[in-house]
Phi, psi and omega in degrees: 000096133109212180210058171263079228247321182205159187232157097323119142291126175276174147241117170264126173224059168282331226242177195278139173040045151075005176333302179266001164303315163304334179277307224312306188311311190274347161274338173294305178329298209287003159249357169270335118034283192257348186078025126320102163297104183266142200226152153272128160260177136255149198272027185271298172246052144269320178279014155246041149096319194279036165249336194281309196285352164295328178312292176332280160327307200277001190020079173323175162283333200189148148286161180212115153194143175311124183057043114254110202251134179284176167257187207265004178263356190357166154285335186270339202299319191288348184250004150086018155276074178314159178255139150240166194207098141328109145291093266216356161224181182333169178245018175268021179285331233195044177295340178293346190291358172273001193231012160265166177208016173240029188210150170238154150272126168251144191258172177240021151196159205284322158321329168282298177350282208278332167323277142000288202269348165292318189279012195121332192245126176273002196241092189182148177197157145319138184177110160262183195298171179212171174237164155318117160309346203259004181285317184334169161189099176238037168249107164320170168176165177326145131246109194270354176232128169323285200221132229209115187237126168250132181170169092002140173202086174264157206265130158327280155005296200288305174289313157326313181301313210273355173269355176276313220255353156288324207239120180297158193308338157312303170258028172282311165312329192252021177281297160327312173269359159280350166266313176304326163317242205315332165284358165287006195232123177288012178287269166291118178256160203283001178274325182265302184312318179275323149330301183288327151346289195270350198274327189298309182287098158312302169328309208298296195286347132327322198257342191259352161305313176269349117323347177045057191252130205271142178290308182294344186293310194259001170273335193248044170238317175310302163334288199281332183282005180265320153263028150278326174263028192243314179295327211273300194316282168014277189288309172335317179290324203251105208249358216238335227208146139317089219273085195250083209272099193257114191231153153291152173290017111352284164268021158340271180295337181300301167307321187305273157053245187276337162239038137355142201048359208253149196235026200219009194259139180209127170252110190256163171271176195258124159245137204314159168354300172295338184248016206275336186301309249261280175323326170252027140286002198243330188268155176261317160230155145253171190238116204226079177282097212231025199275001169266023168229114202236005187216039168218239170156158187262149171307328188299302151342284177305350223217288191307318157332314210272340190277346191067075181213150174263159193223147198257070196250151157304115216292134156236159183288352201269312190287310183303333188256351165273350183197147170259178219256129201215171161288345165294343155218146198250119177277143175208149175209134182319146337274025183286005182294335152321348175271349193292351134341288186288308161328300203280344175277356203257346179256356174226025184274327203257090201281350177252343173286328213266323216243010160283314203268358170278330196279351172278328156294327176290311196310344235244322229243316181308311174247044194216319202227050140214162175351301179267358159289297204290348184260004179255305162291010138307276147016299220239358161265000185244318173299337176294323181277322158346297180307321170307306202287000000 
């Protein structure tokens, strides 16, 4: 199966409440497995050096870690080990991935993907996110919490002030609507929508030259005011049911804040990755706020499933074409957030038919969205570019 023989694992351990320590960990496993020889680093000392001669010595096919992207001088190049780096967010995160020719990426949805390959850059491909098989669960139990919201929260609001004080009121207007085009479209992305923005509207891409406003800067301001403000509508709808919002304490107050007055609300601190399952085994839905991932899907989606909870999501064609339409997932798209009331009671009056159409999403999730489907596909998608590279 393919010709992938030994990995380095870089470990990135940045990230919030430890999400890629948990990829790293389940991809790696799932390529040992596979009879890969695998070696770990942490990538704290690959980048202060005392990690490269061992690297060197076991001379890997590749480094492989999430959300690390090398620079163009690495240390592996002269000695011809390429890197790879699952990418695990948007792809204007990762405007430096144009200036390698020894590392490749994989995005976890076909929008950055293609996004990528219009500029040009070959070395990118698809691969979406996955879970642990052993995250299954096809023993019901008790739920004791209503509706489960896990995240981040920035004031929509705050990227609107900063687009008044960048932008003529033309282009404030047509950024704003251009962000309700997407959310309104299980399609269209914000990556594509802004792109056609500028290529149609000449001004508009006129005022951010001579302003000298950088595209990716304002594509990932775009990003955040849509999903922020796709999460804020979300909880707003939901009046019937209980809310239970596990955040750092950081975006504490923020959320209290803004949905000041809303009584139907409970708060919680964030718990790290590994134990976020343990919470939504508990749940009756969760809430998988995406609208700007329109050809992928989220780990979250996957973990609530799998914990047996219907998830409460932003509708896309990847996910509509990966599970059929169930009381397990429950779909919204602007400006239609008045049903997720009636949606979430009419999918939990019946609790063992809701949780018949979840256990038909884990078959689904079994052969299709864990570690080891993506490291068996991986097998046989990494080597042709290895060779290139």
């Amino acid at each position: 199966m393919g010709s992938i023989k030994s990995i380095a694992f870089l470990h990135n351990k940045k990230s919030q409440s430890g999400v890629l320590e948990s990829f790293t960990k389940g991809l790696q496993e799932a390529f040992g497995r596979l009879g890969v020889t695998v070696a770990s680093y942490d990538f704290e000392d690959f980048e202060s050096g005392e990690a490269i001669p061992k690297i060197v010595e076991t001379n890997p096919d590749c480094t492989l870690g999430f959300n690390i992207l090398l620079p163009e001088d690495s240390p592996l190049k002269p000695v011809n080990i390429p890197h790879y780096a699952p990418l695990c967010d948007c792809a204007t995160y990762y405007p430096e991935l144009r200036l390698s020719n020894h590392m490749l990426a994989s995005f976890m949805e076909q929008d950055s993907y293609g996004f990528y390959k219009k500029l040009g850059v070959e070395n990118v491909f698809f691969l979406p996110h996955a879970i642990s098989a052993s995250e299954l669960s096809s023993r019901n139990q008790s739920r004791d919490l209503d509706v489960v919201m896990a995240g981040s929260f920035v004031f929509p609001e705050a990227i609107y002030k900063i687009w008044q004080e960048q932008l003529s009121p033309d282009g404030l207007k047509a950024m704003v609507g251009l962000a309700e085009k997407v959310l309104a479209s299980p399609h269209i992305s914000h990556l594509q929508a802004f792109m056609e923005l500028v290529e149609q509207l000449g001004p508009f891409e006129k005022e951010l030259m001579d302003k000298k406003l950088d595209f990716f800067s304002q594509l990932n301001l775009l990003e955040v005011y849509i999903r922020n403000t796709d999460r804020l509508r979300m909880i707003q709808n939901i009046k019937n049911h209980t809310v239970h919002i596990f955040t750092a304490k950081s975006f504490m107050p923020v959320w209290k804040d803004r949905l000041k007055g809303q009584t139907n609300l409970e708060f919680h601190d964030e718990v790290p990755f590994d134990q976020l399952g343990e919470i939504f085994s508990r749940a009756k839905c969760v809430i998988n706020s995406i609208p700007t991932i329109k050809r992928g899907l989220h780990e979250r989606l996957l973990l609530a499933l799998a914990k047996g909870a219907s998830v409460l999501t932003s509708e896309n064609i990847f996910i509509s074409s990966q599970f059929a339409p169930s009381k397990a997932i429950l779909n919204v798209l602007s400006p239609n957030y008045a049903t997720i009331d009636a949606q979430i009671a009419e999918a939990c009056k019946d609790e063992e038919a809701r949780f018949k159409d979840v256990l038909a999403c884990q078959q689904v999730i079994q052969s299709k969205h864990t570690w080891d489907a993506r490291a068996k596909t991986l097998m046989e998608t990494l080597p042709p570019f290895l060779k290139r590279l």
